[in-house]
ZABANU-937677 format. One record per residue: residue in one letter; x, y, z of N, C-alpha, C, CB in turn. Coordinates in steps of 0.1 Angstrom, whole numbers, plus 5000, padded with zeros to 4 digits. Atoms other than C-alpha are relative to their C-alpha. Glycine has a CB too. Layout:
// ZABANU-937677
<node res="A" n_c1="X" n_c2="Y" n_c3="Z" ca_c1="X" ca_c2="Y" ca_c3="Z" c_c1="X" c_c2="Y" c_c3="Z" cb_c1="X" cb_c2="Y" cb_c3="Z"/>
...
// end
This chain:
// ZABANU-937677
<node res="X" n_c1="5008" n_c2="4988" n_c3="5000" ca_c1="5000" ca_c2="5000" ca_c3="5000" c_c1="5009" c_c2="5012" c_c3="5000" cb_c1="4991" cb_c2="5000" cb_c3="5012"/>
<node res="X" n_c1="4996" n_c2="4989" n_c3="5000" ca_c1="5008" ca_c2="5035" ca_c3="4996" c_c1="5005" c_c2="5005" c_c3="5013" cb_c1="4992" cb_c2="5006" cb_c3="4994"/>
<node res="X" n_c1="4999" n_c2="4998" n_c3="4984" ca_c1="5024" ca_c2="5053" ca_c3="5026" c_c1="4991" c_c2="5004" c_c3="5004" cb_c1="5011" cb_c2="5007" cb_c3="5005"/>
<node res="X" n_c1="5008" n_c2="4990" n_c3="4994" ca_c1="4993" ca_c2="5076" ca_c3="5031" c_c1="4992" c_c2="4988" c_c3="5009" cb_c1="4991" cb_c2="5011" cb_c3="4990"/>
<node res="X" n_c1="5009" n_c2="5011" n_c3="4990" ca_c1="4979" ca_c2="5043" ca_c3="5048" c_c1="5001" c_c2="5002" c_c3="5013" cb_c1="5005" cb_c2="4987" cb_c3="4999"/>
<node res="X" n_c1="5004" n_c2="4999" n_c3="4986" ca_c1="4969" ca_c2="5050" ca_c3="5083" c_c1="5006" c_c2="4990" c_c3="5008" cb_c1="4985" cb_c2="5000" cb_c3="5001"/>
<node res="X" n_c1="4996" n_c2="5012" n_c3="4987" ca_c1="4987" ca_c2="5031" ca_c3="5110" c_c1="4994" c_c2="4999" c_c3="5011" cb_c1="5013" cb_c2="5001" cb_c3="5006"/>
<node res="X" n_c1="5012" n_c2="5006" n_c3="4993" ca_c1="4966" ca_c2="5009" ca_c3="5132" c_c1="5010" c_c2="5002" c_c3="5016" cb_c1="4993" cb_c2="4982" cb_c3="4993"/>
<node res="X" n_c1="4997" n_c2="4997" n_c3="4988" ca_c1="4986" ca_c2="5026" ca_c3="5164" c_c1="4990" c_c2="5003" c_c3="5011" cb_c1="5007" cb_c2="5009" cb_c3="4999"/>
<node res="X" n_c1="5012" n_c2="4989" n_c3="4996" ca_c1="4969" ca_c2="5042" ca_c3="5193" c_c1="5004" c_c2="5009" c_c3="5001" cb_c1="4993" cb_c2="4999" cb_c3="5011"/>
<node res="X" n_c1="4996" n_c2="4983" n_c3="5002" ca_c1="4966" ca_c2="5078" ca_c3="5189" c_c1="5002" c_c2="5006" c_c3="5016" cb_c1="4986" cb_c2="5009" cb_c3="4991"/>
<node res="X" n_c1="4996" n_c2="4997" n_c3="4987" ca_c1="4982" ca_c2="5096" ca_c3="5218" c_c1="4991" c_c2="5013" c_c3="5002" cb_c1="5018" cb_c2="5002" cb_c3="5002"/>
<node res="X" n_c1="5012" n_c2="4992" n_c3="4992" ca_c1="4956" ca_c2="5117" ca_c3="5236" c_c1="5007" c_c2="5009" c_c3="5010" cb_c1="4988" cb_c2="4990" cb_c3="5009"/>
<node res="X" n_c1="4993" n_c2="4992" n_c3="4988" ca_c1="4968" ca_c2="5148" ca_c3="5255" c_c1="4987" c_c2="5001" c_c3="5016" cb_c1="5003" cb_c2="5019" cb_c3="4992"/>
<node res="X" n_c1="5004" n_c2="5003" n_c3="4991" ca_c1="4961" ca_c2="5145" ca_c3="5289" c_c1="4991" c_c2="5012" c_c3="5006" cb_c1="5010" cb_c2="4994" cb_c3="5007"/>
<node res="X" n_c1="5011" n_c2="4989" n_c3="4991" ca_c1="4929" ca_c2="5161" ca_c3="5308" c_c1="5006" c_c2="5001" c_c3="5012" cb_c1="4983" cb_c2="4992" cb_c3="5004"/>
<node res="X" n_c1="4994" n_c2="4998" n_c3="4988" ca_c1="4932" ca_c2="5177" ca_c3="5339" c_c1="4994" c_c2="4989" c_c3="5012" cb_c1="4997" cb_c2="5015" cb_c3="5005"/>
<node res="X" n_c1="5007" n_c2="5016" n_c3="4992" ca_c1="4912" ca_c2="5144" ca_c3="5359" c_c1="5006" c_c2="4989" c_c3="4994" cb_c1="4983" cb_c2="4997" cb_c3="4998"/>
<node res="X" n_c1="4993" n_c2="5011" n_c3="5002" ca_c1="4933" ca_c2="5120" ca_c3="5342" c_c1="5010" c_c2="4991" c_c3="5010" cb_c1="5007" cb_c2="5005" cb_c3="4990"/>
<node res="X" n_c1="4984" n_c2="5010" n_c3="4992" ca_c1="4959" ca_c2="5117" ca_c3="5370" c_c1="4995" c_c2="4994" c_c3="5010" cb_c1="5014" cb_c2="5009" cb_c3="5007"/>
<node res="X" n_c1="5011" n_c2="5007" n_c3="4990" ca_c1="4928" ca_c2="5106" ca_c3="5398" c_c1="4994" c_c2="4992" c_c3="4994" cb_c1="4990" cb_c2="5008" cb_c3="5006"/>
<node res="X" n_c1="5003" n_c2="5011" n_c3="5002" ca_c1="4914" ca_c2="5088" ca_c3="5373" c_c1="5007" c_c2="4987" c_c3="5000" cb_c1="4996" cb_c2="5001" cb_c3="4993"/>
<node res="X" n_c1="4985" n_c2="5011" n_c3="5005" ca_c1="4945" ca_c2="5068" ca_c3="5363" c_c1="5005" c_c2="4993" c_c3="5019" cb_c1="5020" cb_c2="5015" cb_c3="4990"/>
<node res="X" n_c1="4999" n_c2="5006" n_c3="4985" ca_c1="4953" ca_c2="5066" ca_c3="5404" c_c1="4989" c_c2="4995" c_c3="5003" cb_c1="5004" cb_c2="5009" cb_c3="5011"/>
<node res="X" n_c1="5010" n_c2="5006" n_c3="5000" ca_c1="4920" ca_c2="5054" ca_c3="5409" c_c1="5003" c_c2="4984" c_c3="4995" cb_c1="4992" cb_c2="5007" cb_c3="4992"/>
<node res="X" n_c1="4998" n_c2="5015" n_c3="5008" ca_c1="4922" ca_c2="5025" ca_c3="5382" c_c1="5011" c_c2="4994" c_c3="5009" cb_c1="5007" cb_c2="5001" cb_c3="4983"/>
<node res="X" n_c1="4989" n_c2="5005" n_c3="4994" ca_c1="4955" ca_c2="5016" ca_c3="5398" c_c1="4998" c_c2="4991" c_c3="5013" cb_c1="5007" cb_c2="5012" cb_c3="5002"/>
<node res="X" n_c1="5002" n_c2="5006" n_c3="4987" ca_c1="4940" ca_c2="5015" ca_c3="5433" c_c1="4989" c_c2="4986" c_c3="5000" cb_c1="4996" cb_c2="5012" cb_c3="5009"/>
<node res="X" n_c1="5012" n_c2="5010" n_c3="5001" ca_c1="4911" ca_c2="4990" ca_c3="5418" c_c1="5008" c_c2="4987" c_c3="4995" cb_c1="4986" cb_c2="5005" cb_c3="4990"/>
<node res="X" n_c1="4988" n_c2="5009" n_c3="5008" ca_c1="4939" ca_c2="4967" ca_c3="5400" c_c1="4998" c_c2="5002" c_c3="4985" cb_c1="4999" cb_c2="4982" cb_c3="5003"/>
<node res="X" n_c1="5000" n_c2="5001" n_c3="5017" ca_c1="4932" ca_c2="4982" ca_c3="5364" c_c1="5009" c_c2="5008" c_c3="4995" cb_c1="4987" cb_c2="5003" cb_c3="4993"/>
<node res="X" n_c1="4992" n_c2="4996" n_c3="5002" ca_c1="4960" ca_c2="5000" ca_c3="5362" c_c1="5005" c_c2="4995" c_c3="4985" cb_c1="5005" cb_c2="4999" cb_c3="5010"/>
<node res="X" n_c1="4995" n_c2="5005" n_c3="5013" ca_c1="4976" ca_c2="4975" ca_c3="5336" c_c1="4992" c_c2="4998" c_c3="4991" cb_c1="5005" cb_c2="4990" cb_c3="5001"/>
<node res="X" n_c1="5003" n_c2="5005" n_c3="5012" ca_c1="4949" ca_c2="4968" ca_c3="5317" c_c1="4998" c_c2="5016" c_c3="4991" cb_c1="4985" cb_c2="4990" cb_c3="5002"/>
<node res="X" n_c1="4998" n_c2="4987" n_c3="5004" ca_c1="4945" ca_c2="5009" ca_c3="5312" c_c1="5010" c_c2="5001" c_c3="4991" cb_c1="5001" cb_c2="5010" cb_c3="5010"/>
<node res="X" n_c1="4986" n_c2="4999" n_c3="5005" ca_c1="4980" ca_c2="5005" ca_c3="5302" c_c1="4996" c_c2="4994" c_c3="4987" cb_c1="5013" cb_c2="4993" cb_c3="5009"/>
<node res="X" n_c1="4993" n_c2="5010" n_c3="5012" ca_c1="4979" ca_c2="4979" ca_c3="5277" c_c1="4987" c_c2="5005" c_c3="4989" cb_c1="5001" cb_c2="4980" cb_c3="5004"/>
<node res="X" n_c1="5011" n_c2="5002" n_c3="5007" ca_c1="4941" ca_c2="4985" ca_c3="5263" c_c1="4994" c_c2="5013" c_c3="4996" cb_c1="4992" cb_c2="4993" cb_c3="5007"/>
<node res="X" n_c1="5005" n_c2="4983" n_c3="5003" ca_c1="4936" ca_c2="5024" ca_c3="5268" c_c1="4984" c_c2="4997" c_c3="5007" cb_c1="4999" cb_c2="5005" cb_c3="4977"/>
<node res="X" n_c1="5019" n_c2="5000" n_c3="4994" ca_c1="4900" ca_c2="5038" ca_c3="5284" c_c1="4990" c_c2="4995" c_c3="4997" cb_c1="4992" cb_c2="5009" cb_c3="5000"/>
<node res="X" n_c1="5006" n_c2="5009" n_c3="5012" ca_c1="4882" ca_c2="5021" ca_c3="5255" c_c1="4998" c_c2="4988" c_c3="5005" cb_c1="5008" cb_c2="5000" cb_c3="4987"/>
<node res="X" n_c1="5000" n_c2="5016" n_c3="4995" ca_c1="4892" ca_c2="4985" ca_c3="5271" c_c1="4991" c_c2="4997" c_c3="5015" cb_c1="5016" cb_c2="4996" cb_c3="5003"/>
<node res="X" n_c1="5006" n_c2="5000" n_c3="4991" ca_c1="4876" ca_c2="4991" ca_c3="5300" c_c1="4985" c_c2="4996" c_c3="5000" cb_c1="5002" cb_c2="5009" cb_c3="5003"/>
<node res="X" n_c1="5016" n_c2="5005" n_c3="5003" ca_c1="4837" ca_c2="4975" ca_c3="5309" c_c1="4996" c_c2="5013" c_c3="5007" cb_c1="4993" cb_c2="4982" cb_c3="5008"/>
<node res="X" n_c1="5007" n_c2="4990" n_c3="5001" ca_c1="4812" ca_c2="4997" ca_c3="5314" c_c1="4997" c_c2="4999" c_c3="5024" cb_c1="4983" cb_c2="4996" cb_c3="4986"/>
<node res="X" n_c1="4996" n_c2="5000" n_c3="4983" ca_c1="4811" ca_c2="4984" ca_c3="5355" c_c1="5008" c_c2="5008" c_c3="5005" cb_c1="5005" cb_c2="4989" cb_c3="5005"/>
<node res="X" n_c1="4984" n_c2="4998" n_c3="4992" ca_c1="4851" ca_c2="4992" ca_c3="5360" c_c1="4997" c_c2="5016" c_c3="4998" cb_c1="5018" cb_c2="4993" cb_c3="4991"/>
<node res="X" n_c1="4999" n_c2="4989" n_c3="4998" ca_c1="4844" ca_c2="5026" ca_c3="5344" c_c1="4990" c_c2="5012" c_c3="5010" cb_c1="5000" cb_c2="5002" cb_c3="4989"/>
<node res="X" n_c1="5014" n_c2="4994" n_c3="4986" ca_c1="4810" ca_c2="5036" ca_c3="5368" c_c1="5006" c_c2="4998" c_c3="5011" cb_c1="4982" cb_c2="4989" cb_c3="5002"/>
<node res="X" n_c1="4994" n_c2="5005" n_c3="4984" ca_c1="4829" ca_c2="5020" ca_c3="5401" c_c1="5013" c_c2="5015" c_c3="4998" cb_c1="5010" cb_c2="4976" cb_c3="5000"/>
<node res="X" n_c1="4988" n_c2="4989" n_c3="4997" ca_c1="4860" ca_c2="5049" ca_c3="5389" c_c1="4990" c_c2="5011" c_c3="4999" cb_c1="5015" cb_c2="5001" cb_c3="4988"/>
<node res="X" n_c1="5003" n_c2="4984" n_c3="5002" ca_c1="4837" ca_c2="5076" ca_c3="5379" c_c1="4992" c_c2="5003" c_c3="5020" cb_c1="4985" cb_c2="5004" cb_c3="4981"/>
<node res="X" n_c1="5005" n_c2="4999" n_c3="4987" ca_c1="4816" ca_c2="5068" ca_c3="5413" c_c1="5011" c_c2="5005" c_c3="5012" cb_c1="4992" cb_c2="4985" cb_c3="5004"/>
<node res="X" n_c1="4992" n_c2="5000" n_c3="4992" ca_c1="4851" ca_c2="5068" ca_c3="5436" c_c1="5003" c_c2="5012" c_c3="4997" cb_c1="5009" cb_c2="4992" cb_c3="5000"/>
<node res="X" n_c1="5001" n_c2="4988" n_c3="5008" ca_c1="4859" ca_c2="5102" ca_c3="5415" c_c1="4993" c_c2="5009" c_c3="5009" cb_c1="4993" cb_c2="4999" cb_c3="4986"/>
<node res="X" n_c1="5008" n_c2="4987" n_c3="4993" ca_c1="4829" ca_c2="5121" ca_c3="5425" c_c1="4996" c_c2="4996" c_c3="5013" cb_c1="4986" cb_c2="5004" cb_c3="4992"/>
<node res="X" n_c1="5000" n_c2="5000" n_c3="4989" ca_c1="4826" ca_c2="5110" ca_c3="5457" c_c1="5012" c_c2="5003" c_c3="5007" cb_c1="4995" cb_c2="4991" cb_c3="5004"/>
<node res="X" n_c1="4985" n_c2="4992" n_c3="4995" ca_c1="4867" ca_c2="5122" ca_c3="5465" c_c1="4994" c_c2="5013" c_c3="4995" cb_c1="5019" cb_c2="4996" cb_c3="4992"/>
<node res="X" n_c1="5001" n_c2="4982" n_c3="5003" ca_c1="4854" ca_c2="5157" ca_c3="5451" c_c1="4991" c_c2="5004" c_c3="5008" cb_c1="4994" cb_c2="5006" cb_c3="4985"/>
<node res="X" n_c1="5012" n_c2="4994" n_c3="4990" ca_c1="4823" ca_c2="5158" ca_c3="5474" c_c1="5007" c_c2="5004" c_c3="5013" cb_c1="4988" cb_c2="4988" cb_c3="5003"/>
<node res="X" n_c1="4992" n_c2="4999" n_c3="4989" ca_c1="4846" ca_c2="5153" ca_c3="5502" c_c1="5010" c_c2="5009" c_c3="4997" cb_c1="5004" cb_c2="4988" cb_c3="5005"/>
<node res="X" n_c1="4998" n_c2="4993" n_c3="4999" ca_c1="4868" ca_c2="5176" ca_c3="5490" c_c1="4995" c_c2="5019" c_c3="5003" cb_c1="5004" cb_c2="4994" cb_c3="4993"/>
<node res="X" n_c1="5010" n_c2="4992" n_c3="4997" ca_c1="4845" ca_c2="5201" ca_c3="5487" c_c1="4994" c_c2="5004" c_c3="5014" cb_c1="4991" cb_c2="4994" cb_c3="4993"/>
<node res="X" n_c1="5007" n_c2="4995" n_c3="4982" ca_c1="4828" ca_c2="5198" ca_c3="5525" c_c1="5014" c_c2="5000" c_c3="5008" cb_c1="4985" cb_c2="4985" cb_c3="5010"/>
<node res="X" n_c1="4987" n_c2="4995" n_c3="4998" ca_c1="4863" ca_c2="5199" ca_c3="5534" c_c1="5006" c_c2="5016" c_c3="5002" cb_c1="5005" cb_c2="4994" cb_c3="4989"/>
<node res="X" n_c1="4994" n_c2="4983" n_c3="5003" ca_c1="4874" ca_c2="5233" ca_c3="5520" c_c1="4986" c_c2="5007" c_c3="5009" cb_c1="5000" cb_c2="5005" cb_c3="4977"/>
<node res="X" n_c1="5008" n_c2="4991" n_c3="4990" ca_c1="4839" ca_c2="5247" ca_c3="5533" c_c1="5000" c_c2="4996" c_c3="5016" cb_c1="4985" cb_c2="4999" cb_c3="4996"/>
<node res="X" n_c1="4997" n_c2="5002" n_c3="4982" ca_c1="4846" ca_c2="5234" ca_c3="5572" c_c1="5010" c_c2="5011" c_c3="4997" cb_c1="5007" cb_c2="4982" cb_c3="5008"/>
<node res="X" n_c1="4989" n_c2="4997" n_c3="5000" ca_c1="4878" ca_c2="5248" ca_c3="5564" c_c1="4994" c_c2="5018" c_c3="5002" cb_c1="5009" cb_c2="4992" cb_c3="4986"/>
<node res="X" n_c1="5002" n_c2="4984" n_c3="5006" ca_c1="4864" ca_c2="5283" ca_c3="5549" c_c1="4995" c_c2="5009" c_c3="5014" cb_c1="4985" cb_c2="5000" cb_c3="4984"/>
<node res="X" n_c1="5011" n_c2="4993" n_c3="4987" ca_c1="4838" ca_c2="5287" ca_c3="5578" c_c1="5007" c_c2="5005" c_c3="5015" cb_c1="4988" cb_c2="4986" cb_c3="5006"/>
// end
């Protein structure tokens, strides 16, 4: 084939600012490696509800946190 053929890599995604809690997250559940090997995409629709639920419940508590804090 011609070189303009597309290579079946994965495309490198610049990183969000929640990437590095999500990624520690995964890590702390044991999906760390499969993140690694398979990308967010590999993930079941469970693993990714169980991180986004751990997620927003560390922000809530961050949140009543800072307001104890504020008051």
């Amino acid at each position: 084939m011609a070189s303009s053929a597309k290579s079946k890599g994965k495309k490198s995604k610049k990183k969000k600012p929640g990437d590095g809690l999500k990624y520690e997250i995964a890590r702390e559940l044991g999906l760390g490696e499969k993140v690694d090997r398979e990308g967010w995409g590999g993930l079941t629709a469970a693993e990714t509800g169980r991180i986004g639920g751990i997620i927003t419940t560390r922000k809530r508590a961050q949140k009543e946190q800072k307001m104890q804090k504020d008051a």
